[in-house]
LOFIFI-984301 format. One record per residue (C-alpha): residue number from 0; x, y, z. Coordinates in nm, 4 decimals. Example, Ala and Ser with C-alpha at 12.3 -4.5 7.8 and 13.67 -1.06 7.14 Angstrom:
# residues 2
<r num="0" u="1.2300" v="-0.4500" w="0.7800"/>
<r num="1" u="1.3670" v="-0.1060" w="0.7140"/>
END
This chain:
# residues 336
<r num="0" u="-5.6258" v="-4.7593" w="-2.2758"/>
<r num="1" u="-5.6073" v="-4.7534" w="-1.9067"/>
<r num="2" u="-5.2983" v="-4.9084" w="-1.8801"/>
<r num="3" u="-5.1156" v="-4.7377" w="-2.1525"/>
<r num="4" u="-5.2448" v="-4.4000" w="-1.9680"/>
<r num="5" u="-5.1066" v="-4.5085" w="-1.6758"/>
<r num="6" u="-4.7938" v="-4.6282" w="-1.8387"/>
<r num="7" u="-4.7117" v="-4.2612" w="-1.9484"/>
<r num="8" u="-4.7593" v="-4.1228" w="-1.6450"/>
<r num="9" u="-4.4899" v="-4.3568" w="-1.4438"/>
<r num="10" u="-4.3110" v="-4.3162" w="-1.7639"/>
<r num="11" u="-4.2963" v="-3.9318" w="-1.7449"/>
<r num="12" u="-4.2795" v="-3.9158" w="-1.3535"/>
<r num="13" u="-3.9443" v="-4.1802" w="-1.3835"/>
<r num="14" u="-3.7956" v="-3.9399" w="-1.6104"/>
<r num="15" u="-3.9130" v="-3.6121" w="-1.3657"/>
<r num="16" u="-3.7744" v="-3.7692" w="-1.0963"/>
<r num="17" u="-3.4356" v="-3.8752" w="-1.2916"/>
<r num="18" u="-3.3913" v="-3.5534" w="-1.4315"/>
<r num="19" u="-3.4792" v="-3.3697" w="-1.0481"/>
<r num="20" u="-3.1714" v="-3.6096" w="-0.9416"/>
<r num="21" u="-2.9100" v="-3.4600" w="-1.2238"/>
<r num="22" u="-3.0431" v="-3.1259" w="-1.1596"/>
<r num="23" u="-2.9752" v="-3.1954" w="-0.7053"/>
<r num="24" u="-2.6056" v="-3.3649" w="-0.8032"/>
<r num="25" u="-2.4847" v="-3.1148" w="-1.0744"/>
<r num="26" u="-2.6725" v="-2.8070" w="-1.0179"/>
<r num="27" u="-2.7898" v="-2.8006" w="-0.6493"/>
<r num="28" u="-2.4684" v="-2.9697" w="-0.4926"/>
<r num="29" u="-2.2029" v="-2.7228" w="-0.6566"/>
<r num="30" u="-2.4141" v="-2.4225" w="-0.5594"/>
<r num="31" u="-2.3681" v="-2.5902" w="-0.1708"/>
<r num="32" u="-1.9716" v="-2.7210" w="-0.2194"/>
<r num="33" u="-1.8415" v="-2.3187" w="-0.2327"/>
<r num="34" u="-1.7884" v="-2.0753" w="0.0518"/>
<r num="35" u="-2.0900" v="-1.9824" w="0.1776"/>
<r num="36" u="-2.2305" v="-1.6342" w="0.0825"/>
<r num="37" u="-2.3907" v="-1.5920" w="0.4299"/>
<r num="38" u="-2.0419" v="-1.7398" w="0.6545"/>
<r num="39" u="-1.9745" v="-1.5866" w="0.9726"/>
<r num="40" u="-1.7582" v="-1.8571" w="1.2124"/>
<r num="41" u="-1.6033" v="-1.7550" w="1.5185"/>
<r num="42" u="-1.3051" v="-1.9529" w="1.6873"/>
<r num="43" u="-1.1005" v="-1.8736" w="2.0275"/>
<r num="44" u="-0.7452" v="-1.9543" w="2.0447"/>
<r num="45" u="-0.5576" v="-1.9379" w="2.3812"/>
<r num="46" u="-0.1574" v="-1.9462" w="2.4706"/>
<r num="47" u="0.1195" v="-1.7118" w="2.5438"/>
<r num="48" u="0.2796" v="-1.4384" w="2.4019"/>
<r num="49" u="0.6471" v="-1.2319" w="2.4977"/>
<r num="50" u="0.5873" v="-0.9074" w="2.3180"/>
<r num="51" u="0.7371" v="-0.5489" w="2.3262"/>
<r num="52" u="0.5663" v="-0.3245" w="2.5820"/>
<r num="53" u="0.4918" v="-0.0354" w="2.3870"/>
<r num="54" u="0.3821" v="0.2047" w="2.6676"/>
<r num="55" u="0.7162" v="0.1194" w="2.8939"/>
<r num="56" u="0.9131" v="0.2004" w="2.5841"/>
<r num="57" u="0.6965" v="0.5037" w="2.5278"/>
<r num="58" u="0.7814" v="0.6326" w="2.8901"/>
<r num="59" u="1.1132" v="0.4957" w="2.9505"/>
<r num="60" u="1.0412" v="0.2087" w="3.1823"/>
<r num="61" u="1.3110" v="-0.0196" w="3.1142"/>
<r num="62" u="1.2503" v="-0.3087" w="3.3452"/>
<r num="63" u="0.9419" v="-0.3887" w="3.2414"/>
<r num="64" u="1.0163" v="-0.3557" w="2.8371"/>
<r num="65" u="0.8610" v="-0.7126" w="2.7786"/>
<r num="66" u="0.5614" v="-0.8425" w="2.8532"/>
<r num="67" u="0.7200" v="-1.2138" w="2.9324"/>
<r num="68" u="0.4876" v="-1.5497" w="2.8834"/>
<r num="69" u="0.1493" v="-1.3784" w="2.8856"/>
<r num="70" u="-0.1575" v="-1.5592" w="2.9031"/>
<r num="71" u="-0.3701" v="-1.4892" w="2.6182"/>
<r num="72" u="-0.6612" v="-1.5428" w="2.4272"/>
<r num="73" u="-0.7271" v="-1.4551" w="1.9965"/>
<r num="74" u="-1.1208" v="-1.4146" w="1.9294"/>
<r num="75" u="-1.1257" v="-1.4657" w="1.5354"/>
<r num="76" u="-1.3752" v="-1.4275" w="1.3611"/>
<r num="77" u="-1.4112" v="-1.5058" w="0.9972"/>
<r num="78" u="-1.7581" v="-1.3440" w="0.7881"/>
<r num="79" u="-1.8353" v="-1.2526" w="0.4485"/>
<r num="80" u="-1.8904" v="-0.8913" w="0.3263"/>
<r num="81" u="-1.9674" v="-0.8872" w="-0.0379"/>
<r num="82" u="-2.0010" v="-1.2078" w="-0.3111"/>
<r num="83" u="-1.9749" v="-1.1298" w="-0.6693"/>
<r num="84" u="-2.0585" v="-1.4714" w="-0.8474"/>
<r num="85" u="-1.8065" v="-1.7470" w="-0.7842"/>
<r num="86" u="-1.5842" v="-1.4520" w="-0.5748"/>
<r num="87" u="-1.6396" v="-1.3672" w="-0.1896"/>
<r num="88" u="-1.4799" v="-1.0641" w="-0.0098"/>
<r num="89" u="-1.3900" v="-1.2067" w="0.3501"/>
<r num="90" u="-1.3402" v="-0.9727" w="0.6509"/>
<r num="91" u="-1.0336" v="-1.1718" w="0.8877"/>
<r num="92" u="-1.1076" v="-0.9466" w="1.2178"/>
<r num="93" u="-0.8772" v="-1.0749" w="1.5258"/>
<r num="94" u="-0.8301" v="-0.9508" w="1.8654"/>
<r num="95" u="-0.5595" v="-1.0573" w="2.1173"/>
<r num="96" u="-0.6537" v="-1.0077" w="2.4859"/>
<r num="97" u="-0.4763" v="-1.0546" w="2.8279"/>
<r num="98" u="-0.6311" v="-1.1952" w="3.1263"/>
<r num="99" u="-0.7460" v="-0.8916" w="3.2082"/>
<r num="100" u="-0.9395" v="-0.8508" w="2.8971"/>
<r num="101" u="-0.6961" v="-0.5726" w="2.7925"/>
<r num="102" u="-0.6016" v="-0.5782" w="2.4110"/>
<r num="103" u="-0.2608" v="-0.6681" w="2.3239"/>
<r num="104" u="-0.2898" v="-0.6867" w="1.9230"/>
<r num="105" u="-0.5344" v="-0.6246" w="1.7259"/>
<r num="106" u="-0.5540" v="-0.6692" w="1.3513"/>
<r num="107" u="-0.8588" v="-0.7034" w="1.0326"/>
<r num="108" u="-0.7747" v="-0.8563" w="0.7326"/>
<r num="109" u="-0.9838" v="-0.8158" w="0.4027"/>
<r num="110" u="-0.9104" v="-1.1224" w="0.1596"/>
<r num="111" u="-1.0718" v="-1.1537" w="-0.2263"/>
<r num="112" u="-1.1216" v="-1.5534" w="-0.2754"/>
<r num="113" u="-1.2528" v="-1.7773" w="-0.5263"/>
<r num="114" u="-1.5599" v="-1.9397" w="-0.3544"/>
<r num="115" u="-1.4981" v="-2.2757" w="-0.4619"/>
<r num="116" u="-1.0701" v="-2.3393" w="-0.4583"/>
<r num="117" u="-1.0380" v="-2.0831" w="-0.1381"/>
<r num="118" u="-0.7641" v="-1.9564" w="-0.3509"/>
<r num="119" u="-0.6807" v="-1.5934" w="-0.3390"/>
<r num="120" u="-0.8204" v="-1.4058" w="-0.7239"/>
<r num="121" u="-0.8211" v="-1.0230" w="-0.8065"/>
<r num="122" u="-0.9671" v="-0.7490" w="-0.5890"/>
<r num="123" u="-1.2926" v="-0.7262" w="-0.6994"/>
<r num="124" u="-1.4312" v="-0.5001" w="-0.4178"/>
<r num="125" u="-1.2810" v="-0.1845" w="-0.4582"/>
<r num="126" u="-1.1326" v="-0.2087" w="-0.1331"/>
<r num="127" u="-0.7591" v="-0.1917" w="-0.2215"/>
<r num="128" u="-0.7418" v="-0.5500" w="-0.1301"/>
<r num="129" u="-0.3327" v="-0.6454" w="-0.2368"/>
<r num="130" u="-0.2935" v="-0.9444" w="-0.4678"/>
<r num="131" u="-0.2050" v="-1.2452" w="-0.2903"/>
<r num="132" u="-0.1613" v="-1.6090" w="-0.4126"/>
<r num="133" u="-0.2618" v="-1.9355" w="-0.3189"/>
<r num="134" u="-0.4614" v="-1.9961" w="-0.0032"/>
<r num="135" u="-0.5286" v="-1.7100" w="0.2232"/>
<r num="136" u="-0.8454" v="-1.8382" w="0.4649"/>
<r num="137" u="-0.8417" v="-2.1369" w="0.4646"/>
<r num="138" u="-0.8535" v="-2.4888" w="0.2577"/>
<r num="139" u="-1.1062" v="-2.6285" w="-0.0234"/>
<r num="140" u="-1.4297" v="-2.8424" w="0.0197"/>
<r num="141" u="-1.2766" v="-3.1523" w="-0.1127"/>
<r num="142" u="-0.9085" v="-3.0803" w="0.0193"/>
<r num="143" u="-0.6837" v="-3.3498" w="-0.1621"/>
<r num="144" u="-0.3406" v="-3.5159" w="-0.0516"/>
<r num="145" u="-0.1086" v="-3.3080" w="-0.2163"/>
<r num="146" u="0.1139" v="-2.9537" w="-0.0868"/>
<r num="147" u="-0.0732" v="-2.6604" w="-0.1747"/>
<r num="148" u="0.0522" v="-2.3075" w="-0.2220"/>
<r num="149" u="-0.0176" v="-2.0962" w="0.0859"/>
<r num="150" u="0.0306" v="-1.7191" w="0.1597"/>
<r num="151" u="0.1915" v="-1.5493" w="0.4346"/>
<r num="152" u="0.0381" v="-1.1295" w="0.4976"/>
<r num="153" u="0.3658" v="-1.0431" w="0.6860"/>
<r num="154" u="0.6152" v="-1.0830" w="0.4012"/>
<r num="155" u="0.3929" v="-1.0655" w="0.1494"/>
<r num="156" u="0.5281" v="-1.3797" w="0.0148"/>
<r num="157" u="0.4053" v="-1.7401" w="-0.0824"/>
<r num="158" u="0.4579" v="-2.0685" w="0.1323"/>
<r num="159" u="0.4267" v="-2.4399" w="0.0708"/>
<r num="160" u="0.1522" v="-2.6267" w="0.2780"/>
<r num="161" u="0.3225" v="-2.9580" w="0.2510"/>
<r num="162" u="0.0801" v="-3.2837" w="0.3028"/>
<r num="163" u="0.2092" v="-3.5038" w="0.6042"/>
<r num="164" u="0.0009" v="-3.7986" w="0.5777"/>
<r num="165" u="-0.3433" v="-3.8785" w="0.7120"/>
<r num="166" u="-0.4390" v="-3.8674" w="1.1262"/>
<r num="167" u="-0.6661" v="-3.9212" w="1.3254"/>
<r num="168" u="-0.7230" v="-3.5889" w="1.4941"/>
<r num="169" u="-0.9956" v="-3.5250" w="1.7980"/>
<r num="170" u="-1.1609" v="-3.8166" w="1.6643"/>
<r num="171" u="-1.2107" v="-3.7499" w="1.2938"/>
<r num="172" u="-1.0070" v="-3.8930" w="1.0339"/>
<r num="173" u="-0.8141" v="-3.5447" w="0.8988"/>
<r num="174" u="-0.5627" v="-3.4416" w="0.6620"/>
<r num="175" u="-0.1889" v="-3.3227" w="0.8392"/>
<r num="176" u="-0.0334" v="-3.0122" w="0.6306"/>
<r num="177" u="0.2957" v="-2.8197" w="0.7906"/>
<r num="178" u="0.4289" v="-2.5045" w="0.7114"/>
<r num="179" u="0.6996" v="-2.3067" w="0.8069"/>
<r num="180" u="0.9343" v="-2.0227" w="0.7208"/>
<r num="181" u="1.2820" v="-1.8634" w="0.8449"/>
<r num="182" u="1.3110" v="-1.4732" w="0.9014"/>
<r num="183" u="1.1307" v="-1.3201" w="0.6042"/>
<r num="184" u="1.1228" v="-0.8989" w="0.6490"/>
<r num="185" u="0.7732" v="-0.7562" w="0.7096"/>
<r num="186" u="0.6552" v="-0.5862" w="0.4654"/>
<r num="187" u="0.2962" v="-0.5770" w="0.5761"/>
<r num="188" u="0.1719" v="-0.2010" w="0.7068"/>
<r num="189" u="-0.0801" v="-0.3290" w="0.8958"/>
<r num="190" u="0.1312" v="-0.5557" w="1.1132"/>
<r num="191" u="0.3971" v="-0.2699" w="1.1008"/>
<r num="192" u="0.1981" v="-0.0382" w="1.2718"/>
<r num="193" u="0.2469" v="-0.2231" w="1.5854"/>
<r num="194" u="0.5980" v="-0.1670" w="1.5883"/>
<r num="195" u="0.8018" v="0.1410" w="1.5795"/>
<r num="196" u="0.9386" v="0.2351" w="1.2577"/>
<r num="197" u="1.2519" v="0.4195" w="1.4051"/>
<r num="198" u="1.4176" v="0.4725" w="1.7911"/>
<r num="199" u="1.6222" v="0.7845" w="1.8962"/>
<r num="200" u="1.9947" v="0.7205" w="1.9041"/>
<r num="201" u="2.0206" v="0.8110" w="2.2883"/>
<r num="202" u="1.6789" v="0.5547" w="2.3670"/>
<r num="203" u="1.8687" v="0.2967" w="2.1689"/>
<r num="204" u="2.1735" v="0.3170" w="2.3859"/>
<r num="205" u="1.9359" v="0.2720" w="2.6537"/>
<r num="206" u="1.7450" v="-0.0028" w="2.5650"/>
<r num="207" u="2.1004" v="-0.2124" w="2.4441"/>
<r num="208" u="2.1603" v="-0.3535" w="2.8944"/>
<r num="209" u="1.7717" v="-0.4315" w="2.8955"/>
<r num="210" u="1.7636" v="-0.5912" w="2.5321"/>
<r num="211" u="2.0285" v="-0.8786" w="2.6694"/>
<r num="212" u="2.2745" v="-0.8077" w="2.3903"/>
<r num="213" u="2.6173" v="-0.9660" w="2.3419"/>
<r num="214" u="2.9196" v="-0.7737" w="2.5009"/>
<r num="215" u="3.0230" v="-0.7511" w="2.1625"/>
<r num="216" u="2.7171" v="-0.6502" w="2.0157"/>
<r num="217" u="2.6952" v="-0.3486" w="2.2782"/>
<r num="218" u="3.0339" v="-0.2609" w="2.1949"/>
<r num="219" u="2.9598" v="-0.2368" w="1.8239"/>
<r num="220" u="2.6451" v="-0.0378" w="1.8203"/>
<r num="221" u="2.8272" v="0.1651" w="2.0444"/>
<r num="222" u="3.0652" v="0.2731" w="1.7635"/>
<r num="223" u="2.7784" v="0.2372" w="1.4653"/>
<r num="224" u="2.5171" v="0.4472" w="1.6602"/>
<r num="225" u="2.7076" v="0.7790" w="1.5742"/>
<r num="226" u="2.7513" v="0.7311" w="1.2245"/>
<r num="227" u="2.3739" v="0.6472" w="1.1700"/>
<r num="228" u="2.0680" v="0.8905" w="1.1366"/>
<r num="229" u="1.8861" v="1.0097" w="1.4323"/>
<r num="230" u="1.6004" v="0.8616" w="1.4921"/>
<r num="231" u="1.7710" v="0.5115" w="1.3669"/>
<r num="232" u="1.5184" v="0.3267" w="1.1121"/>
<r num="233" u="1.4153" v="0.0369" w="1.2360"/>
<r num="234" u="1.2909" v="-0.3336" w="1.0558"/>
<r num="235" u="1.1238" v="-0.6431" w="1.1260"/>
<r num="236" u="1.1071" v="-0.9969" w="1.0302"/>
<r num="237" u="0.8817" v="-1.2975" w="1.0782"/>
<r num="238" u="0.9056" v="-1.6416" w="1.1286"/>
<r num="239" u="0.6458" v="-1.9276" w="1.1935"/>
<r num="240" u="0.6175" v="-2.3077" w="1.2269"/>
<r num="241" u="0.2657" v="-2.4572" w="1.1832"/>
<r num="242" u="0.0585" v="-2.7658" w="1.1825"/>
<r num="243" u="-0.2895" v="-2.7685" w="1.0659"/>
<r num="244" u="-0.5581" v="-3.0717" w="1.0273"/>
<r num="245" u="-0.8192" v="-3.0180" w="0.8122"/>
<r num="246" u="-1.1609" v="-3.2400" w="0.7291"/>
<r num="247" u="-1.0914" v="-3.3384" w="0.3812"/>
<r num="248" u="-1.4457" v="-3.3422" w="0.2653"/>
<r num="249" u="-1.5688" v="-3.0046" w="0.3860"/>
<r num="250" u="-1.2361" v="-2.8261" w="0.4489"/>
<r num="251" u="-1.3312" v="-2.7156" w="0.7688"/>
<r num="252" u="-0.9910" v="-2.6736" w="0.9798"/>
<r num="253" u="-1.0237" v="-2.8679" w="1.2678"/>
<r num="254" u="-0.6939" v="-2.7986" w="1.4908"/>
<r num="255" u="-0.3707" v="-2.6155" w="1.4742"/>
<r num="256" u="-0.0934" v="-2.5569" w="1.6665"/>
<r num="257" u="0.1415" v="-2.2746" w="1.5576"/>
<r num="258" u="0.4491" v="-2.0573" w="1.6852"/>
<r num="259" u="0.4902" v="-1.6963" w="1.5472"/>
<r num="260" u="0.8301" v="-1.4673" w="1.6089"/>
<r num="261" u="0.8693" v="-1.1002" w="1.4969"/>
<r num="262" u="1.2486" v="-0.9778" w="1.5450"/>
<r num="263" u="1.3096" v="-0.6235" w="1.5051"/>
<r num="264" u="1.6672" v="-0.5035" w="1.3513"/>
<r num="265" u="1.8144" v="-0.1860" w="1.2776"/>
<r num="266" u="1.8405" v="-0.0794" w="0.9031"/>
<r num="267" u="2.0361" v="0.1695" w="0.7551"/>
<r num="268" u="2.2374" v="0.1606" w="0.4027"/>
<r num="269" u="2.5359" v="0.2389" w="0.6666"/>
<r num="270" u="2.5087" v="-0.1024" w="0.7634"/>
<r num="271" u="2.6468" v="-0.3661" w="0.5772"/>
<r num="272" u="2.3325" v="-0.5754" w="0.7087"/>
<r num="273" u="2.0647" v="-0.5081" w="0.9200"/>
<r num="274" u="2.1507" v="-0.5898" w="1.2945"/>
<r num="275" u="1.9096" v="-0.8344" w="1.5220"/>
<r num="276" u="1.7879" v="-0.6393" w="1.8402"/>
<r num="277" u="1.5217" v="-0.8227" w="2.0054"/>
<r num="278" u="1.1729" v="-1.0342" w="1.9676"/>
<r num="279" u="0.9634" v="-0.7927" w="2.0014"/>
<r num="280" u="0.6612" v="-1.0755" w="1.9878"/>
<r num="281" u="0.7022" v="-1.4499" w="2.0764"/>
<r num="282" u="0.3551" v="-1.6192" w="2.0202"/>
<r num="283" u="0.2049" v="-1.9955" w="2.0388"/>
<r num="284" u="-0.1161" v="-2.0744" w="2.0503"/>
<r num="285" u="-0.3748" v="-2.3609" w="1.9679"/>
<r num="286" u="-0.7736" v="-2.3517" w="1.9573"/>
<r num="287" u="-0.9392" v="-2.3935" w="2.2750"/>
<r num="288" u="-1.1456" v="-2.6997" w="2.3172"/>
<r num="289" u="-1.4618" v="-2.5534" w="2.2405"/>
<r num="290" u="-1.3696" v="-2.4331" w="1.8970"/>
<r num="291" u="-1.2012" v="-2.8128" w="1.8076"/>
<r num="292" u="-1.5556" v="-2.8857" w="1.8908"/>
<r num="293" u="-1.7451" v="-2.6641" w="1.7393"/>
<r num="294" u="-1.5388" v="-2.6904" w="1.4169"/>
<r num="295" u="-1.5782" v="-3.1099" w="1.4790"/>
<r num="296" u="-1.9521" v="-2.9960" w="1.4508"/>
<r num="297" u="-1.9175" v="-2.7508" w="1.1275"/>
<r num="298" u="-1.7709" v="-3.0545" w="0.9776"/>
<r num="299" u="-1.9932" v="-3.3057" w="1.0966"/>
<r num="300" u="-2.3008" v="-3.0781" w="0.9178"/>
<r num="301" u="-2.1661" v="-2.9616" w="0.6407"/>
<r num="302" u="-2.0169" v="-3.3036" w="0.5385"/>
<r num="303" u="-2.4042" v="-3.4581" w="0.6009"/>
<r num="304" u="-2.5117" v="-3.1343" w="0.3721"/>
<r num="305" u="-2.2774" v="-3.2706" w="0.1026"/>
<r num="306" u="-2.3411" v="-3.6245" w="0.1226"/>
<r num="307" u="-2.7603" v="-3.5186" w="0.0905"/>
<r num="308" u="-2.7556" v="-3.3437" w="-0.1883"/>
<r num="309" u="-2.4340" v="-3.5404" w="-0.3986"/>
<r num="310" u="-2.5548" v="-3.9277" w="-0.2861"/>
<r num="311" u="-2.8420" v="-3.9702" w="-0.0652"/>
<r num="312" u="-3.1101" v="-3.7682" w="-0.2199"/>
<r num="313" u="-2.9938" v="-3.8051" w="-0.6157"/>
<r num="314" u="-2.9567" v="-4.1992" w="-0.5457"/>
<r num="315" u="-3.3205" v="-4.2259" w="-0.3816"/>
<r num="316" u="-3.4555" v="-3.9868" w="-0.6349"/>
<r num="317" u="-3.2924" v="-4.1903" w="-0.9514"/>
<r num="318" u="-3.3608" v="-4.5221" w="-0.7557"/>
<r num="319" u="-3.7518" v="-4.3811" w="-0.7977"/>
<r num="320" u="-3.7173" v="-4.2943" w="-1.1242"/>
<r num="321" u="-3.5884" v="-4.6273" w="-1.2454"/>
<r num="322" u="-3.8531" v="-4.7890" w="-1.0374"/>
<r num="323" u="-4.1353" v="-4.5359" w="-1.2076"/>
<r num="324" u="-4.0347" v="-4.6323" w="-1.5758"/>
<r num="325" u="-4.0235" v="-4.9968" w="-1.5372"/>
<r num="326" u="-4.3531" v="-4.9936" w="-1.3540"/>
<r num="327" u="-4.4508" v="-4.7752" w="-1.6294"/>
<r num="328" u="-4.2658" v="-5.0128" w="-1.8904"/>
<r num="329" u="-4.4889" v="-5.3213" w="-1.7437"/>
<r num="330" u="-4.8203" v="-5.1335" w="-1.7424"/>
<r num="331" u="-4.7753" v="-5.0431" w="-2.1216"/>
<r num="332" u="-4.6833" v="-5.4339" w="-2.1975"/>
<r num="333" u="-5.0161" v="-5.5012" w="-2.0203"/>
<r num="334" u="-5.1711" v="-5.3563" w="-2.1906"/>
<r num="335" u="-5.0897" v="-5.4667" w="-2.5359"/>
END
């Protein structure tokens, strides 16, 4: 009688412990492999930036109308604001700083994802947050080698995040997407309202010696500057080239190195196109070496947080069981 007592309980405590292991891989581990609901990561970018000086234009000073090859540094930081089930509302808050510490750009994004594809879904927040597609903040736990469908905020528009092979990058073995785009207009307010949306005729005139337009050109906006309304509406287009490498496992991002141009043009249905002015922003930048580590690290404990709860613990903990019910098994055989 002993025995058989005995062999239930190993036989019951295998099974607990098998069933605790299904319950860790299938219920546990998907509930960890998802944006977390609690996220707040911070990285600094540094490099340089040629941008429109908005108070020389403001007051007329000419020589100094671009900022040329500035120094900068891009806090970013990345946090969570609301989670609705499988859906997270992401706050995207950047600031661009000179030397000095004084801002240059500033800009907060508000992105609706889904917490486990990073893909972009429906505003669920009530914030007026516009319907994008693809990935907006970033790439999947699990990230495979394949293009993905990205999404650019200044157009408005989708881009491909083609797969260039596997690296090596800062010592971990990474994934290599690139992206890029030609002039696309801006269409985004929020990056619009760094910009002017029109210029005075006379100020245009002006600016055409300090802009470093063509003879030509000059001459021609000379004769078109007349016939067009006063203030002259203004547009603007981006452009970028990117590469990103990514942890495959956790999705962290691990480096980057990007350029981003903004060209301003003037617009009018005068115009048989819209004519190219300036850059009016000229940006490259990478992380600085304490965000490649510190992301290095996010992806170093966040991979070891997968690999616990989807192999180490659910293998020990059905290894256990196993071992319970054919300890169990023998004690019942014992027995009889």
């Amino acid at each position: 009688m002993k025995g058989n007592a005995a062999g239930w309980s190993l036989g019951g405590l295998g099974i607990l412990l098998i069933a605790a292991a299904a319950i860790i891989r299938f219920v546990v581990l998907p509930a960890q492999a998802q944006l977390p609901d609690d996220l707040d990561s911070q990285r600094i970018y540094e490099g340089s930036v040629t941008v429109l000086n908005a108070e020389a234009l403001n007051t007329g000073d000419l020589a100094n109308l671009f900022l040329t090859d500035v120094p900068v540094t891009i806090d970013r930081r990345v946090k969570a604001v609301e989670v609705d089930g499988s859906d997270e509302l992401v706050e995207d808050s950047q600031l661009m700083t000179a030397p000095d510490g004084s801002p240059i750009l500033a800009a907060k994004t508000l992105y609706t994802v889904d917490r486990k594809t990073m893909e972009s879904v429906p505003d669920f927040s009530g914030n007026d947050v516009p319907d994008r597609t693809g990935l907006v903040i970033g790439w999947p736990i699990g990230t495979e080698d394949r293009d993905y469908v990205g999404w650019s905020d200044d157009p408005m528009q989708t881009v491909n995040l083609a797969f260039a092979g596997e690296e090596e990058r800062v010592g971990i073995d990474t994934y290599k997407f690139t992206a890029s785009s030609g002039p696309q207009k801006i269409v985004d307010q929020s990056m619009l309202a760094n910009f002017p949306p029109a210029l005075p005729q006379a100020l245009i005139a002006q600016l055409a010696p300090a802009l470093g337009l063509p003879a030509e050109l000059t001459g021609q906006l000379a004769e078109l500057l007349p016939a067009l309304p006063d203030p002259v509406p203004l547009s603007y287009t981006y452009e970028f080239e990117a590469e990103y490498w990514v942890d495959p496992a956790t999705g962290v991002l691990v480096d980057i190195v990007k350029h981003d141009k903004r060209d301003v043009l003037l617009e009018s249905d005068l115009l048989p196109a819209p004519v190219p002015l300036a850059t009016v922003y000229d940006l490259n930048y990478t992380p600085t070496q304490q965000s490649i580590d510190d992301a290095k690290a996010d992806a170093d404990d966040y991979g070891g947080q997968l690999s616990l709860f989807g192999t180490n613990i659910p293998l020990l903990l059905a290894a256990l069981g196993l071992g319970s019910l054919w300890l169990g098994a023998r004690a019942m055989r014992k027995e009889q």
